[in-house]
C-alpha positions, 0 to 999 in steps of 0.5 A: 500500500502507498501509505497515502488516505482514502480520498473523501468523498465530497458531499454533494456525491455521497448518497442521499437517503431516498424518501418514501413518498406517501401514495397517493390513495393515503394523501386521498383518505387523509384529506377526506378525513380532515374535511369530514372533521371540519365540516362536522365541527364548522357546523356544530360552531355555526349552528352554536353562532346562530344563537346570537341572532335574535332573527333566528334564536330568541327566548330558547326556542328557534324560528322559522328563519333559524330552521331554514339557516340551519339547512343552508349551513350544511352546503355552505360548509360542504365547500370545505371538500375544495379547499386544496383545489378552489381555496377562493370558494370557501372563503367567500362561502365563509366570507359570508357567514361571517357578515351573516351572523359572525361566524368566522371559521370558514373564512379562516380555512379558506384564508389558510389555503390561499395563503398557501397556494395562492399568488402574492397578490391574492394572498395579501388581498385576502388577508386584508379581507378577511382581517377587516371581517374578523375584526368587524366580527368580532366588535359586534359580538363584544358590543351584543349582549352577553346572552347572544356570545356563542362563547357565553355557554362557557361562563353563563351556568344559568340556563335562565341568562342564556334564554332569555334577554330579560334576565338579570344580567351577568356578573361583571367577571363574567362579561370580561371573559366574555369579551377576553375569550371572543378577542382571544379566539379571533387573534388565535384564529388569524394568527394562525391561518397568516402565521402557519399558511405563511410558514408553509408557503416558505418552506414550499417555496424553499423546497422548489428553490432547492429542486432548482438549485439541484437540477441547476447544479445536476447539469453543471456537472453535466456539462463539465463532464461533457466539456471533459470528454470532449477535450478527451475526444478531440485529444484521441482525434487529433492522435488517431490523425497524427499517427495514422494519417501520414503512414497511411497516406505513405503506404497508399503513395508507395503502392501507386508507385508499385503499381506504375513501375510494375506494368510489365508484372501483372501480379505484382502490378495488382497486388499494388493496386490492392494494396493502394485501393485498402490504403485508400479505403483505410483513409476514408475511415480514419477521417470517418472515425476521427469525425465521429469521435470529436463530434462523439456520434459514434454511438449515434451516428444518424446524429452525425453532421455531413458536412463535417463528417465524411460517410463511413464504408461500414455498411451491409451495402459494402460488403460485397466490396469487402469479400471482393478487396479479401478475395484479391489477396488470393483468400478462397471465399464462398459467399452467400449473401441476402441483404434485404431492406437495408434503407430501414435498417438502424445505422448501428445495426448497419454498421455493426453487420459490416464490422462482424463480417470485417473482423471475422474475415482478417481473423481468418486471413491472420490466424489460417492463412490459405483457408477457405473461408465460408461467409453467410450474410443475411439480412432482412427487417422481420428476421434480423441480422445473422453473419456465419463465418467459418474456417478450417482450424490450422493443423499447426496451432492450438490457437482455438483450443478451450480451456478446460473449464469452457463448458460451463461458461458457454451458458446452460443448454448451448454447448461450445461445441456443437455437433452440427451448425453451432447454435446462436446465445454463447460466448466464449470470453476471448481473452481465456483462448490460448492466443499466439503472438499473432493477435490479442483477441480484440476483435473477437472481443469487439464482435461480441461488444457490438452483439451484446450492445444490439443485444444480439447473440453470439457463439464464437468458438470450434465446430467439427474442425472449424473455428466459427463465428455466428452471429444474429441481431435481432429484427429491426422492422418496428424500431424506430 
């Protein structure tokens, strides 16, 4: 160990206790649960106002126009059910039971949730409403006799005082806790509705602010990242240019001089020929891939731009060209292709079949050089994409031998080792074969990289003799 300490993690990345949301049918019952109490409870206080209105309750006993109160009471007190959706609609219901017969409560619900989800500006505007009317309330029941207070009940034992308006009137103690207890419950009542709705209306605020600060702060990062890996990009562009443009461009120089100064050598004169159309090829290639790295639409590249990026050859239509460039090295291949609806076909996928069908070729030429090569290509929107190359295992090398344990990881029920045409779904991770000096394996290893990322499937290994690649991509036609 070097001695040195862990690193700390900053704490914007360590990671945050998840929050359990509450679902939605809980957040449901509750609020029809508090609305019911609320309703049962402003009715009860309503009712119990409506006794200090000689128009409705006098001597005891309830008029007509009491009994028709007491029925309008009950839809009054329903606009409570819609006080997180209309908060406007119970505080002008309760706006009017006030100037009604002084009855405050449901104007002070109302005033809560407006000041909890209103604008500023309706907020202010009901609060000054509803302060003018609670005030206004609260002064005519402190200037009403005793008898009419609702709150009279509570200091007024005899039955005699509360019933009738000619009784002797209250002691003296008992009219100023009257009066305390009317003025207490309206500051309680206001205080509460502007000091909590307030109160909650800032911490609501806090809570978006803090969410904004945070998606603000998640695409900084973003975007730093992004800046990084672009500098990433443009670095490996500008070496990939460097060092490969001026040997290719070298390579391609010399074999057309090859092939000028070999005319009288026909076989040399093509092998030139070839040689200068691979340079070429190779260069278009390169700028392809040095274009798509910069502008980092490899993994995307219908979102690469034409004008800065040339097109790649690596597409299904190309592979014809590409059989015919290996054949011309003097490579036996039996071809059978059927390339169907490649203008619908994903330009991932599109590539992907080429490189599969590239890779495989050079590793037979590297690895069995002089053997005959079977290819299989076909390509259709319904049934997807399946490459077969195979090619006899060279007598000399042990270069595909397994190790003792690939059974097991070639995947339940598909065996390595197939006696007849190998099956699609296994793998055998590249790097485990007993590789000479020839290769290291990457390209086998990206074939089954672009498989997996397709999610396809591959079997890469021996069969019969014959060292295989098969490959199937699934169907393209309803992708978009």
């Amino acid at each position: 160990m070097s001695g040195q300490p862990f690193p700390q993690q900053r704490p914007e990345n360590l990671p945050r206790p998840r929050r359990r949301r509450v679902p939605q049918w809980a957040r449901i019952a509750v609020s029809i649960v508090i609305g019911v109490v609320l309703f049962l409870f402003g009715l009860f206080t309503s009712v119990m106002a409506l006794t200090s209105n000689t128009w409705a309750f006098a001597d005891g006993i309830i008029s007509n126009t009491g009994m028709l109160a007491v029925l309008l009471l009950m839809p009054v007190w329903g606009t409570v059910f819609l006080r997180h959706k209309w908060p406007w609609v119970p505080f002008i219901a309760g706006a009017l039971l006030t100037i009604g017969w002084g009855d405050a409560l449901l104007l002070l619900i109302g005033l809560f949730h407006l000041v909890t989800r209103a604008s500023k500006r309706q907020a202010i505007v009901a609060s000054a409403v509803a302060s003018v009317l609670v005030i206004a309330s609260t002064v005519r029941m402190c200037l009403s006799p005793a008898q009419l207070n609702p709150f009279a009940i509570l200091f007024l034992p005899d039955p005699e005082q509360m019933t009738n308006l000619d009784a002797p009137a209250p002691p003296a103690d008992a009219l100023l806790a009257i009066t305390l207890v009317t003025i207490a419950s309206a500051v309680i009542g206001l205080g509460i509705s502007l000091g909590v709705g307030a109160l909650l209306r800032r911490t609501k605020r806090m809570k978006a602010v803090e969410t904004i600060a945070a998606r603000e702060t998640q695409r900084n990062d973003s975007l730093s990242a992004e800046l990084a890996r672009q500098s990433e990009r443009e670095l490996l562009a500008r070496e990939l240019h460097d060092t490969l443009s001026h040997r290719l461009s070298v390579i391609s120089l010399h074999s057309g001089a090859l092939e000028v100064g070999s005319k009288d050598d026909a076989d040399v004169a093509s092998t030139a020929s070839a040689l200068r159309h691979e340079a070429h090829a190779s260069l278009e290639d390169l700028r392809h891939l040095v274009g798509g790295v910069r502008e980092g639409t490899l993994a995307n590249p219908g979102q690469q731009k034409e004008a800065s990026t040339p097109p790649s050859q690596a597409s299904m239509r190309s592979i014809p060209q590409l059989v015919a460039s290996v054949q011309s090295t003097g490579t036996i291949i039996r071809p059978s292709i059927i390339i169907q609806d490649v203008e619908s076909a994903p330009a991932v996928l599109d590539r992907a079949v080429y490189r599969i069908v590239q890779e495989s070729l050079t590793n037979s030429m590297k690895h069995a050089p002089g053997a005959p090569v079977t290819l299989e290509v076909t390509v259709s929107a319904d049934m997807g994409a399946h490459v077969v190359v195979a090619n006899p295992m060279p007598p000399s090398t042990n270069r595909f031998q397994p190790p003792a344990n690939s059974l097991a990881e070639a995947g339940p029920g598909i065996p390595p080792y197939p006696t007849s045409a190998p099956r699609v779904g296994s793998s055998h991770p590249t790097g485990q074969w007993n590789l000479p000096s020839t290769g290291s394996g990457a390209g086998l290893e990206g074939i089954q990289e672009r498989v997996a990322m397709l999610e396809g499937e591959v079997f890469i290994g021996v069969c019969e003799g014959s060292f295989v690649v098969n490959a199937k991509l699934p169907p393209f036609a309803h992708r978009s």
